[in-house]
C-alpha positions in Angstrom: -15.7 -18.4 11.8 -14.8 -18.6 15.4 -11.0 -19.0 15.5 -9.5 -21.9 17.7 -7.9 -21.3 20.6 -4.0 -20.7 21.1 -3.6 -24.4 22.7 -0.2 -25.7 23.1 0.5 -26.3 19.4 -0.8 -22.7 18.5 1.8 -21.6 21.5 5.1 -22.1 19.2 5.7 -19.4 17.9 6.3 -19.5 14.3 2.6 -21.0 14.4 1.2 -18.4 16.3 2.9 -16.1 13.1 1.0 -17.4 10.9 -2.5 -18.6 12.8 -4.8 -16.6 10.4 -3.6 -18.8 7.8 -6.3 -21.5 10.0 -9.2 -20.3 8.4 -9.7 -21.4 4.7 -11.0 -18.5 3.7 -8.1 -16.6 4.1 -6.0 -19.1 2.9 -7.5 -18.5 -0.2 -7.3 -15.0 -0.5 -3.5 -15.4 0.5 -2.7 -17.6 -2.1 -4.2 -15.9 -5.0 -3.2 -12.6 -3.6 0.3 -13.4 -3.7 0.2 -14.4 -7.1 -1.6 -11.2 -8.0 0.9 -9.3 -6.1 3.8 -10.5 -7.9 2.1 -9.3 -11.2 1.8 -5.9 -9.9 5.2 -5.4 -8.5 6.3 -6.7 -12.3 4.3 -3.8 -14.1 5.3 -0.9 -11.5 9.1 -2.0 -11.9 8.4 -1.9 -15.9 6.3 1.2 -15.8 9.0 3.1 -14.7 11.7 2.0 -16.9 9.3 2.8 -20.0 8.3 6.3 -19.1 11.7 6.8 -18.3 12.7 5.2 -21.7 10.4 7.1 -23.8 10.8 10.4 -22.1 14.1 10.8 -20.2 11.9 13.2 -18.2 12.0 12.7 -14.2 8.7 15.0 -14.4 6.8 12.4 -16.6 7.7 9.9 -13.9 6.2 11.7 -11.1 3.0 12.6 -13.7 2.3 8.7 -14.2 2.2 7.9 -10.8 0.3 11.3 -9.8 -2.4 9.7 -12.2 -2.2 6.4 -10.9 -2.6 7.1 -7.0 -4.5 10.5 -7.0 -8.0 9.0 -7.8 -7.5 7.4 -4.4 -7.6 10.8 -2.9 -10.8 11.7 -4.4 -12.5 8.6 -4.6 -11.4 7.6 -1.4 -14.9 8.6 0.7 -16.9 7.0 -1.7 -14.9 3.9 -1.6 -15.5 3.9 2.1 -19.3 4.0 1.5 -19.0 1.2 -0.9 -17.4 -0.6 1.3 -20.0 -0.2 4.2 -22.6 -0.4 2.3 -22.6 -3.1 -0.4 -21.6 -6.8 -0.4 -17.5 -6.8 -0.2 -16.7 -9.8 -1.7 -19.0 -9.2 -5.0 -17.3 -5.4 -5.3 -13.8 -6.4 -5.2 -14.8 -9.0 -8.0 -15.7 -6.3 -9.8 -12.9 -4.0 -8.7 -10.1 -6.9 -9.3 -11.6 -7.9 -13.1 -11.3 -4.0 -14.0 -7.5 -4.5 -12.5 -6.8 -7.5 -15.1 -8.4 -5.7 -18.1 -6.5 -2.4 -17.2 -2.6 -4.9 -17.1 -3.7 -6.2 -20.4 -4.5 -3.3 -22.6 -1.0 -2.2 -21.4 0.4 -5.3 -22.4 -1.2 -5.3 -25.8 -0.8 -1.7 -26.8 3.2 -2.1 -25.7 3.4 -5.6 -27.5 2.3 -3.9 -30.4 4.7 -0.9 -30.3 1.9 1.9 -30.0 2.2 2.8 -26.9 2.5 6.7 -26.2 2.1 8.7 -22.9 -1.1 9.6 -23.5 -1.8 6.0 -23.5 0.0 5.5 -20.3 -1.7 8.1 -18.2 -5.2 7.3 -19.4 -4.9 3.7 -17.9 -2.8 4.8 -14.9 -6.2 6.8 -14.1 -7.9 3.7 -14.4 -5.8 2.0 -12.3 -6.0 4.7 -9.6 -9.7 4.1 -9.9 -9.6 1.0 -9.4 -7.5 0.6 -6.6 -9.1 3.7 -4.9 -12.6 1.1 -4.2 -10.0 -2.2 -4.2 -7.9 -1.2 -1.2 -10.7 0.0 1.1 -12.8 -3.3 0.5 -9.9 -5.6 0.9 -9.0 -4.1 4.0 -12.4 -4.0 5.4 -12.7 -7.5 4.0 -9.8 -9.0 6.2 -12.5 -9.2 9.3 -14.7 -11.9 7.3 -12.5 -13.8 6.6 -10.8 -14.0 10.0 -12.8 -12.5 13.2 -11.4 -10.4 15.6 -9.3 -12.5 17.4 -6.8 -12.9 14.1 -7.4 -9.8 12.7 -4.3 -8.3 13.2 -2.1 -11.3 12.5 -4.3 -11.4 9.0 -3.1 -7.7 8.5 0.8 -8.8 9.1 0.3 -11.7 6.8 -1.2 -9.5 3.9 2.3 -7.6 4.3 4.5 -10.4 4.5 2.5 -11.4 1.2 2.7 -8.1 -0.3 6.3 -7.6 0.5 7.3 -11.6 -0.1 5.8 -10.7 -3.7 8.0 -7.3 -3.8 11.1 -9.6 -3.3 10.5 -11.7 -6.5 8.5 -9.3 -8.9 11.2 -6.9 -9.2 13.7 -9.3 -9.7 11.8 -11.0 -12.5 10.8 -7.7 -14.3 14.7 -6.9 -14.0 15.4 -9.8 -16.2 12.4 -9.2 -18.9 13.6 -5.9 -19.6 16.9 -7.3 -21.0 14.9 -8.6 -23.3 13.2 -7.1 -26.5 9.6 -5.7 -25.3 10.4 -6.8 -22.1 8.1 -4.1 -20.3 5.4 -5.4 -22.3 5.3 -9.2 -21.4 5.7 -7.8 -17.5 2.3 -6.6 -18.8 1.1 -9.3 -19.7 2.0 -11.6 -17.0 0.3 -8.9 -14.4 -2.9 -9.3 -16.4 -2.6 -13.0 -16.1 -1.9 -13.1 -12.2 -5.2 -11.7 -11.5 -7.3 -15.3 -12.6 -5.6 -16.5 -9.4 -7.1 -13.9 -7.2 -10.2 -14.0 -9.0 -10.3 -17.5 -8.7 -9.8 -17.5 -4.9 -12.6 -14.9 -4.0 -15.1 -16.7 -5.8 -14.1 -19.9 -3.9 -14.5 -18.4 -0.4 -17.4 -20.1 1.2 -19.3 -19.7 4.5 -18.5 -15.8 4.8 -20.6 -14.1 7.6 -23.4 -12.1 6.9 -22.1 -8.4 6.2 -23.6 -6.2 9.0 -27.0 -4.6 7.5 -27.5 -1.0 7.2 -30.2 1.0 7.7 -31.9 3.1 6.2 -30.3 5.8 4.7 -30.3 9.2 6.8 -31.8 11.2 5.2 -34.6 9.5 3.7 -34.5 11.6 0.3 -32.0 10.1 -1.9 -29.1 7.6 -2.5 -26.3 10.0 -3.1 -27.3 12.2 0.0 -27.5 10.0 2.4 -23.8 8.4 0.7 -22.9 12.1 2.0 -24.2 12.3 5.1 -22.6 8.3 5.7 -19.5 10.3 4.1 -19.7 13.3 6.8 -20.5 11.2 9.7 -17.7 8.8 8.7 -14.9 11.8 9.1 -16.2 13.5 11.8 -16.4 10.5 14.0 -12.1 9.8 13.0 -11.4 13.8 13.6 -13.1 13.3 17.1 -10.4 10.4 17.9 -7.2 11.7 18.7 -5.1 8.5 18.1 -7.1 8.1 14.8 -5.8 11.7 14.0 -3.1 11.1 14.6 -1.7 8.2 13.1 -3.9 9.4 9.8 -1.5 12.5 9.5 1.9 11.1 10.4 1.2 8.2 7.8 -0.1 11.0 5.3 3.1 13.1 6.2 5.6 9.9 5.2 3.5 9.4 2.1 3.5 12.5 0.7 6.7 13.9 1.4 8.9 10.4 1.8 7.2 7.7 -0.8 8.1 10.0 -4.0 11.4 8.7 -3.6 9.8 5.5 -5.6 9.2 7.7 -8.5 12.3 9.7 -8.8 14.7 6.0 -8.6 14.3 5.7 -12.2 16.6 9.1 -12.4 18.7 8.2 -9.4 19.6 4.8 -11.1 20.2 6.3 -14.5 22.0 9.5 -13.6 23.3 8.9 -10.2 24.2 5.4 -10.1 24.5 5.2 -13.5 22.6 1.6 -13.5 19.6 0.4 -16.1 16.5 -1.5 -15.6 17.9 -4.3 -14.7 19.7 -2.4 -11.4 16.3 -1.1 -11.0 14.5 -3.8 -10.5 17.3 -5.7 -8.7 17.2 -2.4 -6.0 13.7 -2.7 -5.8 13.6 -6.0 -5.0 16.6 -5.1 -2.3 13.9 -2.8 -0.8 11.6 -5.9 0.0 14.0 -7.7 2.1 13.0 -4.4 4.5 9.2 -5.2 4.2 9.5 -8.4 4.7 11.4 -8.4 7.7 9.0 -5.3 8.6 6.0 -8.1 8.0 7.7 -10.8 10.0 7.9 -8.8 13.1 4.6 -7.6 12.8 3.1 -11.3 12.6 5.1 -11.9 15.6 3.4 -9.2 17.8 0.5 -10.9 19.7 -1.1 -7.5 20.4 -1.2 -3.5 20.3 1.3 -3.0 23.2 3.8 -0.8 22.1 3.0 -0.7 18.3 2.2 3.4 18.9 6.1 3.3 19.8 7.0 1.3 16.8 5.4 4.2 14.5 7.6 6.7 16.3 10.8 4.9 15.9 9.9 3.5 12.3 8.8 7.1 10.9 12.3 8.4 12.6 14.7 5.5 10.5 12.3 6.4 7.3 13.5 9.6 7.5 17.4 9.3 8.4 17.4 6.4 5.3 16.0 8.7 3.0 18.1 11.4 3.9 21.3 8.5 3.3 19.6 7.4 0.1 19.6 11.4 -1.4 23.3 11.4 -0.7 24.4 7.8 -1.8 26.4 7.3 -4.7 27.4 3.8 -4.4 25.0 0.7 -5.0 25.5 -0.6 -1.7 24.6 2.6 0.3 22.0 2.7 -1.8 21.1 -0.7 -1.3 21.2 -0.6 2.3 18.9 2.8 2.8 16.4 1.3 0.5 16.3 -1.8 2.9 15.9 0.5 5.5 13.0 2.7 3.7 11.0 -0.7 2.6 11.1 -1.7 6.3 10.2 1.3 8.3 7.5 2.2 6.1 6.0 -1.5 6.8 6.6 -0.8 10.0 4.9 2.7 10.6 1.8 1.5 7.9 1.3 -2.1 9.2 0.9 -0.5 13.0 -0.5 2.0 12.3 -3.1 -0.2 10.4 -3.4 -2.8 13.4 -4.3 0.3 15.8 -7.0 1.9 14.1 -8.6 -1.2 13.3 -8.3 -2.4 17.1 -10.0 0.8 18.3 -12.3 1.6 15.2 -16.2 1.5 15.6 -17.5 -2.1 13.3 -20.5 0.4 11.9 -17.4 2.7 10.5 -14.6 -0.1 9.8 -15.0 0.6 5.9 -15.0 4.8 6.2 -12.0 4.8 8.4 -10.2 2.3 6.2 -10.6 4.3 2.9 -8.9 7.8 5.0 -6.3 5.5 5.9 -6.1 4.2 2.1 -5.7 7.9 1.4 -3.4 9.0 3.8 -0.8 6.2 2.7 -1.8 6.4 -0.8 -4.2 8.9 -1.4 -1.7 11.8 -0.9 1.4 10.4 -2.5 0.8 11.3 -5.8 0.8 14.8 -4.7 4.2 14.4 -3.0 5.2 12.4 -6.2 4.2 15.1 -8.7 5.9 18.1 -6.9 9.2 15.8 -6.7 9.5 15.1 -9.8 9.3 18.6 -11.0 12.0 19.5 -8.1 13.7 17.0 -9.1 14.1 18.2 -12.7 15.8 21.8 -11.5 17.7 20.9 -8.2 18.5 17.0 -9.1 17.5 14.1 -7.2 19.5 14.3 -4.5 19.0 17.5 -3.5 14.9 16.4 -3.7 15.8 13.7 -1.0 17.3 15.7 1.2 14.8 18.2 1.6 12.0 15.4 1.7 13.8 13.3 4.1 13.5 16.1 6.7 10.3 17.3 6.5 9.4 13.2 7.9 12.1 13.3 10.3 10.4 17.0 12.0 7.0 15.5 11.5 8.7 11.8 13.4 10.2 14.1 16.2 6.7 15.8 17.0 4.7 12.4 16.5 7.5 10.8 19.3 6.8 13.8 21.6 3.0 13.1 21.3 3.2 9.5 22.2 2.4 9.2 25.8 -0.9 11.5 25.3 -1.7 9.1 22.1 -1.3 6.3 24.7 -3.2 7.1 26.9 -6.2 8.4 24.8 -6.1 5.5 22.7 -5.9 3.0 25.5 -3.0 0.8 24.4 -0.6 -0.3 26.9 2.9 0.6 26.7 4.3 -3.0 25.5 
């Protein structure tokens, strides 16, 4: 698993952007991950439109993707556990089958025109479920596959993957939806995408032995000592400063800035006075942002400065959210959402590539699942309250108020840096 060295040929640097891709392993998981990812772009774009189709309701909006994230809040600890605990590769088999069966039971109840909202939030809370274990394991997976020595460039890669995947889904699932049940063969083609990443996990071969655990603490019973594991997993990231740190300003974006994803239904509709197609065709706008977001991540060959880049990026999150809210024109909007999807690559990805620099290996899959929860884990909260605000002030107005609260917590985060610095250990650039 050793990685080779950066020889001359691994010196160029578009090489040295992409070096994780060395290591077949990975190379699998990249492949059929990016398939997969196009999938799920697809059924967010068209899960939206037909919540917003059948309800007209901004609230609803914000309801479906409550139930879709918030089991990551909760079940974010355990999935931690899981993840330190029990082979990775077998769980997020089990964790990505439960994905596919979830995309095509929406496909076929939509297909078959008996699809309700009760419907639709029972199997967003299955997907929340889901995803709460998925994310934690595939992020604590990325070491296996990679080592130390590429870890971070793995971690860039996965967003240039994500966010390469948000540039085409969108577009795609704005085309399907000119077309009769549209929404539902999105559906159908997420369900699909997840053979290729099923395929490529059960190809990986050679994997390094996941490090053993002892016995559990307390010597009683499984689900104590998962809680004591639990307990000893947050202390030990409220006793790090920079952990702290970064955990909260990430949880501040996602709850107060991401619920701008649910409420562009309403802003399309009644502000820009667009359809599905414009939505999917502004979405996919937003991942020119990320991917540019991803590319200069890949290109960073270390930690230097990246405490910086979570400053400035939480900073332009918060001034484009605060131009989206008063947009009325395609192209301002456009341009802010460009400027949203690449900041919040920015502060994430970092903020991702620090923690795992300085975590502990013993509590890699603990911290992983609070960060999982601070980006993800608390935006369904955020998403909820804005779409009821939303509903009586207007979207706009919801923006605004949003895009400030990041921009105080960005200015206090900035002020905070050289103490982060220096506790953390991360030199300046």
């Amino acid at each position: 698993m050793a990685s080779p060295s950066i020889s001359s040929p691994r010196q160029h640097r578009w090489f040295f952007m992409v070096r994780a891709l060395v290591h077949r392993n990975f190379r699998l998981f990249f492949i059929g991950q990016t398939i997969s990812f196009m999938g799920t772009w697809m059924q967010q774009v068209a899960m939206g439109w037909l919540v917003w189709r059948l309800t007209h309701n901004p609230a609803w909006n914000g309801t479906v993707v409550f139930c879709a994230q918030v089991p990551v809040f909760f079940l974010g600890p355990a999935s931690g556990f899981v993840a330190d605990r029990f082979n990775r590769q077998r769980a997020i088999l089990v964790t990505q089958s439960i994905l596919m069966v979830q995309a095509l039971a929406l496909a076929a109840l939509t297909l078959t025109n008996v699809i309700t909202i009760p419907h639709i939030i029972s199997l967003a809370i299955l997907l929340g479920i889901a995803n709460a274990f998925d994310l934690p394991l595939r992020q604590s997976f990325y070491i296996h596959m990679v080592g130390k020595e590429d870890l971070s460039n793995a971690i860039a890669l996965n967003s240039i993957m994500a966010n390469g995947a948000r540039m085409f889904g969108p577009s795609i699932a704005g085309l399907l939806l000119f077309l009769p049940k549209g929404d539902g063969i999105c559906f159908l083609l997420n369900g699909v995408s997840y053979i290729g990443a099923l395929w490529a996990i059960m190809a990986m071969r050679n994997l390094p032995a996941q490090a053993a655990r002892g016995a559990g603490k307390s010597g009683k019973s499984f689900l104590l000592d998962a809680v004591l594991d639990i307990q000893e997993g947050f202390n030990y990231a409220m006793r790090s400063t920079p952990i702290r740190s970064l955990l909260a300003i990430v949880a501040l974006v996602s709850f107060a800035g991401m619920p701008y994803v649910a409420l562009m239904p309403m802003i399309v509709d009644k502000v820009l006075h667009g359809s599905g197609h414009t939505l999917g065709y502004l979405t996919a706008i937003a991942g020119i942002g990320t991917f540019g977001a991803a590319l200069f991540l890949a290109s960073r060959r270390g930690i230097g400065g990246l405490d910086r880049a979570v400053a400035s990026a939480t900073l332009i999150f918060s001034v484009s959210l605060i131009v989206l809210g008063l947009s009325h024109w395609i192209w301002l909007s456009a341009l802010a959402l460009i400027g949203l999807g690449y900041s919040f690559i920015v502060q994430v990805g970092s903020s991702n590539t620090i923690i795992q620099t300085i975590v502990n290996d013993a509590h890699r899959g603990r911290i992983m699942s609070f960060f999982t929860m601070s980006f993800l884990g608390v935006s369904p909260f955020g998403s909820l309250l804005a779409g009821f605000m939303a509903r009586h002030m207007g979207a706009a107005s919801t923006l605004l108020i949003c895009g400030l609260c990041c921009l105080a917590g960005g200015l206090y985060f900035t002020l905070r840096l050289p103490r982060l610095r220096l506790l953390a250990g991360t030199p300046a650039s």
